[in-house]
N, C-alpha and C positions, 0 to 999 in steps of 0.2 A: 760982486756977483758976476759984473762983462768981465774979470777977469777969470774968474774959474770956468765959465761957459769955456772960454776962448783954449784953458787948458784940455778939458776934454774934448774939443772938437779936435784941437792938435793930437790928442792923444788918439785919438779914434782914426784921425786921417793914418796916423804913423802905423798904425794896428792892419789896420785895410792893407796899405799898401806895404807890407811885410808878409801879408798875407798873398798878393798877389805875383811877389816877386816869387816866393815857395811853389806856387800854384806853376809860373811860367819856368823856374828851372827843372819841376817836374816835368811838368810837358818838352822839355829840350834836351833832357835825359833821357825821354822816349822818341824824339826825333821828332815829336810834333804830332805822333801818330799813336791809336791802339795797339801796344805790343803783341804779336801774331803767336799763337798760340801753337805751341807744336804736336803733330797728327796723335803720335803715341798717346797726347794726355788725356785720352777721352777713350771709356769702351766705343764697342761695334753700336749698340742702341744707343749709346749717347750723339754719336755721329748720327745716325741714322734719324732721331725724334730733333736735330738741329739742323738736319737739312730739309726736315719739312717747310714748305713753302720758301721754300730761296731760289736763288736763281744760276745757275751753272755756266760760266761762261768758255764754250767747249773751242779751243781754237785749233783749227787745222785747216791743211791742202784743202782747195776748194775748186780745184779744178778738174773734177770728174762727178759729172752730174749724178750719177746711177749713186757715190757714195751721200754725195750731199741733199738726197733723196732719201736714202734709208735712216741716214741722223732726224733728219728734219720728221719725216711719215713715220717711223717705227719706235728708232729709239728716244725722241721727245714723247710724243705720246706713253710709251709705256714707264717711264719714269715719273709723269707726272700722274700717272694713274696711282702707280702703283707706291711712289715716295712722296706725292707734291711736290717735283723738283721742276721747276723753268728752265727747259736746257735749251742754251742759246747758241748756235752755233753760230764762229767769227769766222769766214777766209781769211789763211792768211799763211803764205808761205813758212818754211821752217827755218828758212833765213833773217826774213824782217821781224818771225815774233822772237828769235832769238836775242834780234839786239834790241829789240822792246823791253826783254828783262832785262837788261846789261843795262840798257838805258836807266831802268829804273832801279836796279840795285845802287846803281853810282848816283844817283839823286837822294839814297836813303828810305826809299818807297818802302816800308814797310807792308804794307797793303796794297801789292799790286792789281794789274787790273785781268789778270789772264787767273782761271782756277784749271784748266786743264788741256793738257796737249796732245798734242797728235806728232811722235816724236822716235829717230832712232837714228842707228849708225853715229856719223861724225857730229852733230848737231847734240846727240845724248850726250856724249864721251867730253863735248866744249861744254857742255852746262853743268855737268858734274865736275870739271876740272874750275870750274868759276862758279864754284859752290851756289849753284841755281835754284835746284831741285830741292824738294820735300823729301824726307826719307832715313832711312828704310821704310817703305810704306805696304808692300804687298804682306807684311803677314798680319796684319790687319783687315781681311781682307777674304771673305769667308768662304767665295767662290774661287779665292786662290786656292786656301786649303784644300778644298774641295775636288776641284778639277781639275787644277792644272798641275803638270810633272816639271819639279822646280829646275833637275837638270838640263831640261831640253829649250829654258827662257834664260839662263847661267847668265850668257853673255851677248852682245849687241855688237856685231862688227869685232868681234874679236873683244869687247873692254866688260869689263864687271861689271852685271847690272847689280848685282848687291842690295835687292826689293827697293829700289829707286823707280823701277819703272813695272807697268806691269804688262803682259802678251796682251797685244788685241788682235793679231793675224799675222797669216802667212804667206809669201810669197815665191815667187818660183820665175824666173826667164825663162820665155819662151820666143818662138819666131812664130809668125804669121805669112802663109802662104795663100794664093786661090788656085787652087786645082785646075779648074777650068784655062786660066793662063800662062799656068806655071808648075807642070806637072809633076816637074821632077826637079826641085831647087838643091839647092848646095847643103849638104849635111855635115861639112865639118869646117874650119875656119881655112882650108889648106883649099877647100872646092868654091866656099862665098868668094877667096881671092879671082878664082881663075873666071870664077860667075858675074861679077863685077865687073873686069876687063872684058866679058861676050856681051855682055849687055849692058854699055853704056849710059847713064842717067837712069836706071831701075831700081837703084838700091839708093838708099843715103841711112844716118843717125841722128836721133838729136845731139843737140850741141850739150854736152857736162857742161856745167856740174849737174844737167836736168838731169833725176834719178836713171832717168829709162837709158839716155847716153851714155851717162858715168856705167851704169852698169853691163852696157855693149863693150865699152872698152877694157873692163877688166874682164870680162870673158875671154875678149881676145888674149890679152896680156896673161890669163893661164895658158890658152890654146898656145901661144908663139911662145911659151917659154918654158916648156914642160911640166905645167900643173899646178895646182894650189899648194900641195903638201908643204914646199919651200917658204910661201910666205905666211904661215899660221901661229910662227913664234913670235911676231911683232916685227917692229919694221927697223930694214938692215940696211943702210947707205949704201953699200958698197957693194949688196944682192943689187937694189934700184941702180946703182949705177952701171952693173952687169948688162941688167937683162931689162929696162926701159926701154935701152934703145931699137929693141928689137920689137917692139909696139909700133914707137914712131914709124922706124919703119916699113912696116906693117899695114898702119893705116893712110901714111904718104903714097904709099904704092899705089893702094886703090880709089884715093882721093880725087884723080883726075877723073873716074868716070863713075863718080859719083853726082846723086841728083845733082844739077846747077855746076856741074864741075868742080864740087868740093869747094865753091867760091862760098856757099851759105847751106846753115845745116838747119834743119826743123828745130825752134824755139823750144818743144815740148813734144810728148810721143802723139797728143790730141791734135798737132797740123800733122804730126808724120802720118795716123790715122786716114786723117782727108785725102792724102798724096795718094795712101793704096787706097781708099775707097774709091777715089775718082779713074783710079789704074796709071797713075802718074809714074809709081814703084810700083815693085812687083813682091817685094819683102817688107814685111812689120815685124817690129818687136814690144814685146811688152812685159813688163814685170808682176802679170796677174795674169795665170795660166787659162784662166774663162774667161780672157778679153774678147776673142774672138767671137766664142760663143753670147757674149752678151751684147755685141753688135749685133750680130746675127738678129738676135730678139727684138732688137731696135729698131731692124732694119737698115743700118749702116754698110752691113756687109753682106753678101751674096750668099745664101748656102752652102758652096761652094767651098768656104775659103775652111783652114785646116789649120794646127798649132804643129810644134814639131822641134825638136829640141837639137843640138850638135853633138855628133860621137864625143865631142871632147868633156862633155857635161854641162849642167845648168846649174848657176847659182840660187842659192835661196836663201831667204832670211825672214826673222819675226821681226813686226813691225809693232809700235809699245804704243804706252798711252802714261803720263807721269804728270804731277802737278808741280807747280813752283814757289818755292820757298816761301814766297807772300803772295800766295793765292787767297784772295779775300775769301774764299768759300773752302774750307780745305773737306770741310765735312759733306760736301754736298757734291764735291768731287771726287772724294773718296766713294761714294753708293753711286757714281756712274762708272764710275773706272768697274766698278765691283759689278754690275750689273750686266757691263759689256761684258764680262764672265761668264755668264751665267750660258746653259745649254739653250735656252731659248732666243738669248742676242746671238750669239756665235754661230746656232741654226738660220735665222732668220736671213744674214749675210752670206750666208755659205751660195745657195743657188744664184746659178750665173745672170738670171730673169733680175734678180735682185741687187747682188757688188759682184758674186764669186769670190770672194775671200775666205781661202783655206783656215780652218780651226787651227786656236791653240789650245783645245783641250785634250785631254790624254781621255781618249777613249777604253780604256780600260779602269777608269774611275766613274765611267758613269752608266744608269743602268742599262739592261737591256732593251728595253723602250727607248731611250733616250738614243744610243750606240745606235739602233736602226734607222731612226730618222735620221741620221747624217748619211748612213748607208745609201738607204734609199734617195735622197738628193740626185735629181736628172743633171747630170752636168752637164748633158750636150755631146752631139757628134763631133763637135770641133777640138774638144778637150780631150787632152791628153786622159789614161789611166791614172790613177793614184799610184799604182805601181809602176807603171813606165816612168812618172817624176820624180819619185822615191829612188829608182837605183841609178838615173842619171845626176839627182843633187848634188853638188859639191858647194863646202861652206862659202859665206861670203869672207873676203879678206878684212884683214886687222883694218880700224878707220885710218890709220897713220896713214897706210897705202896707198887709200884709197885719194885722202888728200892729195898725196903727193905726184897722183896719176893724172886727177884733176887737173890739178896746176903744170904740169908737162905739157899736156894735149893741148893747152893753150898756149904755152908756150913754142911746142916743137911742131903741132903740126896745124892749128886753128890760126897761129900769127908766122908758118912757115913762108 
């Protein structure tokens, strides 16, 4: 009898643990993790009844109060009214959360920890190139269909967004002047030069790769080298090797009488800000055409001060919103992505009181009540026309370029 007890417990042990070696080469077949389910395999209501009560973890730029203001006051509130969604918003640069996924791809992370970005130009084009993103995702996506005109969101810095991301806004270069001290400032890059050498320490940039720099210096680098048209096929060694140096030299020129002597440049456009508030400079710039004006509101800046674009033109570009391949929430970041869609988010941001951030809906899709209230939106004395920004646009350049501009300026005139 102790002998047959002793065979079925053997038997039983051997059973078990066949059972649990099965159990853990499953689990190791799936890396250890719940296999992430991909966006397409669920309707619009099935996303939508499984993002009820979860939680969104929105990660983006956190350094402009007025935007981390209207995520936090407008758009959590009405997601969670209106979906049960917890939207959580992370600061965080588009640099660190980029190698936050890299990080975690190369670990296996199936289930990462970010469900949605705040995301465009070279930072898109590196996460699509290291297979990052979730996607094709916008036609899924009911306020894309809806509102937005799919030609005019095509591409991001020159590269295919291919419904990997979707429009959240618009942006535009402009300068900032104060009337009051500076009546008559330089209107083309040929006048900022000779305006810089009369007024010593009045002007300076931020330092690239910070957007608002990086995008000073490729203005100039159209203006000193006859235009955009040249660089919109993609990028040409042997064009940069051309016509680079004629940036460098450009911005060495003016380098010595610039703030601090061009010895140190503003970290971000929010200390270059402080410079002209306090009247340190006498020029601002900024990549959101109601910055101006939405100081003014703040009271940062004087009534006074005025927006103003260069004969040679201003760039512009849509700025996206995309999730990442193991976004624990795909569903729950799909109905905000879709939500920032909507005529109500995109109104909400538009006046300068609020972000000033230009629409990306095509107003010809949406009704006549709707089309007016963007109409009517006070944008301020300080802001340019829609139509004066409109025929000064020119596209932003390919991200290759833009790279490659970056890493110059550091090299040729920041470590000169």
């Amino acid at each position: 009898m102790n002998q047959l007890r002793y065979v079925v417990r053997s038997l039983y042990r051997f059973l078990l643990t066949g059972l649990c070696v099965v159990l853990m080469a499953v689990a190791a077949g799936c890396g250890g993790e719940e296999k992430q389910e991909a966006a397409g395999a669920l309707s619009w209501d099935e996303h939508v009844a499984a993002a009820k009560g979860s939680t969104v973890r929105f990660y983006m730029y956190g350094g402009m109060n007025n935007v981390n203001d209207w995520i936090d006051g407008t758009i959590a509130p009405a997601v969670k009214e209106q979906y049960g969604i917890i939207l959580e918003r992370v600061p965080m640069s588009a640099p660190v959360f980029m190698n936050k996924m890299l990080t975690e791809k190369s670990a296996g992370k199936t289930k990462g920890s970010i469900d949605l970005l705040w995301i465009n130009g070279e930072n898109f084009k590196n996460a699509r190139k290291a297979d990052l993103l979730e996607g094709p995702v916008t036609q899924l996506l009911p306020n894309y269909a809806a509102y937005v005109n799919p030609v005019e969101s095509a591409t991001d810095f020159g590269f295919p967004v291919e419904g990997y991301e979707a429009p959240y806004g618009r942006a535009q270069f402009v300068f900032e002047y104060d009337r009051a001290r500076t009546p008559n400032p330089p209107k083309s890059f040929a006048e900022l030069k000779e305006w810089v050498k009369e007024n010593p320490g009045r002007f300076t940039y931020p330092s690239p790769p910070d957007f608002t720099g990086s995008a000073f210096i490729r203005q100039a680098f159209y203006a000193v080298t006859g235009g955009h048209e040249q660089y919109l096929n993609g990028f040409d060694q042997a064009l940069y090797d051309a016509n680079a140096p004629k940036l460098w030299a450009y911005l060495n020129d003016i380098a010595p009488y610039l703030w601090q002597e061009g010895k140190a440049y503003p970290k971000d456009p929010a200390f270059q800000a402080t410079l002209f508030s306090r009247g340190e400079i006498d020029i601002m710039m900024a990549y959101h055409p109601t910055h101006a004006q939405n100081r003014i509101h703040d009271g940062t800046y004087p009534e006074s001060v005025r927006t103003y674009v260069m004969e040679e033109g201003s760039i512009y570009n849509t700025h996206f919103t995309a999730i990442p391949k193991n976004a624990p929430n795909k569903s729950g970041a799909l109905v905000v992505m879709n939500y920032l869609l909507s005529p109500e988010a995109q109104l909400s941001k538009f006046s300068p009181e609020v972000w000033g951030d230009f629409p990306v809906l095509d107003m010809n899709k949406l009704s006549q009540e709707q089309a007016a209230a963007f109409t009517a939106v006070e944008l301020g004395i300080a802001t340019l026309k829609p139509k004066e920004l409109s025929d000064a646009a020119v596209p932003e350049i390919p991200s290759e370029w833009l790279e490659a501009l970056e890493q110059g300026w550091e090299k040729h005139v920041l470590k000169k």
